[in-house]
N, C-alpha and C positions, 0 to 999 in steps of 0.2 A: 556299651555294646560289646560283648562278647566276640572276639576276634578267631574267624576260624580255622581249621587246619586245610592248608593248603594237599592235596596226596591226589600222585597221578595213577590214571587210570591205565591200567595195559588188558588186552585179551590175548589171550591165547591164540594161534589159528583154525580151531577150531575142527582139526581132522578127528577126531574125539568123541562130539560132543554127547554126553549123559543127561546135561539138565541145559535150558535155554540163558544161557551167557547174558546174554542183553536183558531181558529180563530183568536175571538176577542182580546187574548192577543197575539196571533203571530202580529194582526195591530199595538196592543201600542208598542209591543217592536220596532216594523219596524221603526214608525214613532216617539221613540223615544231613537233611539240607540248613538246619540249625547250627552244626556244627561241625563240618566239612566240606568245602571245596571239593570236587573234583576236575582237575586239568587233565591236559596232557601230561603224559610219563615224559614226555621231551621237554616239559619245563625247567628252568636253572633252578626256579625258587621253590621247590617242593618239597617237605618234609620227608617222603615217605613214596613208596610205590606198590598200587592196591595191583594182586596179578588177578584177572578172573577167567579160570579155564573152564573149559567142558569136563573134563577128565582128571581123574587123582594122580596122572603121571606130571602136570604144570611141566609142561617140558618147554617153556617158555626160556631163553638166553637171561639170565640175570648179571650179565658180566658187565653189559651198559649203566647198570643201575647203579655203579660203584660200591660206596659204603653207606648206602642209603638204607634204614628199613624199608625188608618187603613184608608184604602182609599177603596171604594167600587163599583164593576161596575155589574151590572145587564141588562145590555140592549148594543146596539151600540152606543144610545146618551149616557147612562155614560160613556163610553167609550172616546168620544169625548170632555167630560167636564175635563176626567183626566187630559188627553192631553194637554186641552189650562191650565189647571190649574201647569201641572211637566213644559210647556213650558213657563210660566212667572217666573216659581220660578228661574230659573238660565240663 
């Protein structure tokens, strides 16, 4: 069994919004439930932190996230980049 990538989830607030946020990550997690987790971004044990805003300014605080990747999606093409990008990596 295929061990998955743990990566927490954050939104943006949403004062913004261009394209429907929840949504868009209800699609990543559908189309990537074989090989990603998603938690909480307040998790200890997480690889990674997915941001997904309404708006191309992600004016979201990344200073909590430490040295952790973040990965960023503003529209439904990032969206689709995350995707083929979490579906190469494993």
């Amino acid at each position: 069994m295929i061990e998955k990538r743990r990566i927490g989830l954050k939104f943006c607030g949403g004062c913004n919004p261009r394209h429907d946020r929840v949504d868009t990550a209800t699609q990543i997690k559908e189309r990537l439930k074989d090989k990603v987790e998603f938690v909480s971004h307040e998790e200890a044990d997480i690889e990674g932190i997915l941001i997904v805003a309404g708006c191309p300014t992600i004016c979201v605080d990344r200073a909590p996230f430490g040295d952790r990747p973040v990965w960023t999606v503003a529209s439904p093409e990032d969206a689709e980049r995350f995707i083929d990008e979490m579906g190469k990596t494993l």
